[in-house]
C-alpha positions as CSV (number, residue, x, y, z in Angstrom):
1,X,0.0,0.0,0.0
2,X,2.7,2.2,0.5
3,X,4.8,1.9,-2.5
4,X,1.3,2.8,-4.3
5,X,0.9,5.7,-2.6
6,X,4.7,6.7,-3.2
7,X,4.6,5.9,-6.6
8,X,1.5,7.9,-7.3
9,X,3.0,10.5,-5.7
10,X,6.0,11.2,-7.6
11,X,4.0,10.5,-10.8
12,X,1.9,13.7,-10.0
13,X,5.5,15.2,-9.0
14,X,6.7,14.3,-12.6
15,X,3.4,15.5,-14.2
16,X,3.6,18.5,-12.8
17,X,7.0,19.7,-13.1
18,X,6.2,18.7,-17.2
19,X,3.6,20.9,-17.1
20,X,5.3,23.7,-15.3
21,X,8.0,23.1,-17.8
22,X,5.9,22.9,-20.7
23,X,4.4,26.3,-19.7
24,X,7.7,28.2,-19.3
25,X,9.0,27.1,-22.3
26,X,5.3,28.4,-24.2
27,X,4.2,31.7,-22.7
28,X,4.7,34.6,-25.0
29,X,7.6,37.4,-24.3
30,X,5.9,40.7,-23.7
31,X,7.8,44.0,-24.1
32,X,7.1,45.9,-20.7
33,X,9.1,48.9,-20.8
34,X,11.4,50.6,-22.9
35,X,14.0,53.3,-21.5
36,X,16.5,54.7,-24.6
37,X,17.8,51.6,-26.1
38,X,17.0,49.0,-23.6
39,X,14.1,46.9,-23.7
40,X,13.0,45.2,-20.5
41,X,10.5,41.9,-21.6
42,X,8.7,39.4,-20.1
43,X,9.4,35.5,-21.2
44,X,12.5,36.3,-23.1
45,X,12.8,32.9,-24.6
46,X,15.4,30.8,-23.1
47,X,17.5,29.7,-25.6
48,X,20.0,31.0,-28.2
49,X,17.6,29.9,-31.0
50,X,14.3,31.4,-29.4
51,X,15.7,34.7,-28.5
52,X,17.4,35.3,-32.3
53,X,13.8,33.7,-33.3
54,X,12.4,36.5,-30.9
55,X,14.5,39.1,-32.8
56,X,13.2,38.2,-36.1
57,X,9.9,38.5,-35.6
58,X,10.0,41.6,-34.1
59,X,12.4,43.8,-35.5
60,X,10.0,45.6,-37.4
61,X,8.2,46.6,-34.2
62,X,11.4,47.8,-32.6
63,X,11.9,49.8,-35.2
64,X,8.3,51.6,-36.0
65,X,6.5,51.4,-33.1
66,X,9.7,52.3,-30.5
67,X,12.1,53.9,-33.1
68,X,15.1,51.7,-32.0
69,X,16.8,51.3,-35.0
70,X,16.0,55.4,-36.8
71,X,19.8,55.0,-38.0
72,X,19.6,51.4,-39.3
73,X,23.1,51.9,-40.4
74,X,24.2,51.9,-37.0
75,X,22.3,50.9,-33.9
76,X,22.1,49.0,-30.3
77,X,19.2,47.5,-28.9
78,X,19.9,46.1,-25.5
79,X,16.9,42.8,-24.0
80,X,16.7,42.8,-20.6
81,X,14.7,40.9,-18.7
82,X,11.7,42.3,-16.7
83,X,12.4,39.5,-13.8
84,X,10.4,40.6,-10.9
85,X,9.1,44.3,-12.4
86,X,9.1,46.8,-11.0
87,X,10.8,47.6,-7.4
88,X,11.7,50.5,-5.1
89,X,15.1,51.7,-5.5
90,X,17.3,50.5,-3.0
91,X,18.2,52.9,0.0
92,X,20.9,55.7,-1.2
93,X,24.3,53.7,-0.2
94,X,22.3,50.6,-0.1
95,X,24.6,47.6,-1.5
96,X,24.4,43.7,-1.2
97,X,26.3,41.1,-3.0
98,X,24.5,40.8,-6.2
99,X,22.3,44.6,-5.9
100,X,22.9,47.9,-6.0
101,X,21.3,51.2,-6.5
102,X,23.4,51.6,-9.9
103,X,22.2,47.9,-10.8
104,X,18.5,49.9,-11.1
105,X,16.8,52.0,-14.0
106,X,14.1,54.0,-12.6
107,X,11.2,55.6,-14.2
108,X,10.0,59.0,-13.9
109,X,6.8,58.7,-15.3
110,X,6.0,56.1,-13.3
111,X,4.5,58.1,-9.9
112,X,4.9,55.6,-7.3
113,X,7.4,54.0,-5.6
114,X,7.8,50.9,-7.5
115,X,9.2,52.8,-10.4
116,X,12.6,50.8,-10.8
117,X,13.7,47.7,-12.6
118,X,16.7,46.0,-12.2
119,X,18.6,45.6,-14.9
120,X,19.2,42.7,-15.7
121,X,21.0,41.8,-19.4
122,X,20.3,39.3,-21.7
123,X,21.2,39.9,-25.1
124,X,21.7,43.0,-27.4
125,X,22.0,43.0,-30.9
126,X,23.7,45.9,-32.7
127,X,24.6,46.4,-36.6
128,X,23.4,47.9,-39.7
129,X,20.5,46.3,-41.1
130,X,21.9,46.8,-44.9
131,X,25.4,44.7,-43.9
132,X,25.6,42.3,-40.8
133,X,23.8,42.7,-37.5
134,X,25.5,40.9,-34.2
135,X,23.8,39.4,-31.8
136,X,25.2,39.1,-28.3
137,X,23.9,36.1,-26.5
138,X,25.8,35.0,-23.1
139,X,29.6,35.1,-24.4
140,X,28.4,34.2,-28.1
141,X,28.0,36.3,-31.3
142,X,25.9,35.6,-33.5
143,X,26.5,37.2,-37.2
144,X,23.3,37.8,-39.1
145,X,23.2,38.6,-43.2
146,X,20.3,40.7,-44.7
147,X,18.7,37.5,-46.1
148,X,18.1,36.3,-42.7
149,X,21.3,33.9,-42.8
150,X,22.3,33.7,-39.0
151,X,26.0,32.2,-38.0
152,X,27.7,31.9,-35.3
153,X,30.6,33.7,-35.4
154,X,34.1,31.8,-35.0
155,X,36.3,33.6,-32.2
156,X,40.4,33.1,-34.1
């Protein structure tokens, strides 16, 4: 009786973290707020392929609905991730081992006190849109073409 009950248990253990799973990896990413060239989204997709995925699908939105690339022969976008939105700013001298009040952007349109969000860095992509475009992922570059042809590029 009580290896049943043990092994239905971890069954619905296994179920559920495939469902958790299968939900991370599904959600949409959701552009939350933009500051300059820095982007901070929601469910930035997880791996190298999703996120340069991410970035061609939406390119054309960066670009007409938050003029991110008005030079395209010569622009930065920086995706950070939204992670836990947005916080009060630290105290003023206010440091810990992995936060700061420099590690913050705050908003001043945003009139409460939960107008910061940490920034956090996932990948930027840079380039000229007529030439190559790079995209920096987690120590890797990326070299995009204008047909869409996406390599990655070969440190020497």
């Amino acid at each position: 009786m009580l290896n049943k009950r043990i092994v239905i248990l971890a069954l619905f253990a296994i179920v559920t973290f495939i469902a958790m799973a299968a939900w991370q990896i599904t959600r949409p990413a959701k552009i939350m707020a933009v500051n300059g060239v820095a982007l901070f989204v929601k469910n930035i997709p997880s791996s190298d392929a999703g996120k340069i995925k991410w970035w061609n699908e939406n390119k054309k939105l960066f670009s007409e609905k938050y003029q991110l690339m008005n030079n395209s022969d010569n622009f930065l976008i920086i995706l950070m991730d939204f992670g836990d939105g947005y916080q009060e700013l630290p105290e003023p001298g206010w440091t810990s081992f992995d936060k700061s009040e420099d590690d913050f952007i705050c908003f001043d349109n945003v009139k409460n006190k939960k107008r910061c969000i940490y920034k956090d860095w996932v990948f930027d992509v840079s380039g000229n849109m007529s030439k190559k475009v790079f995209i920096n992922i987690a120590g890797k570059t990326y070299i995009q073409m204008p047909d869409g042809k996406t390599e990655l590029a070969v440190e020497k």
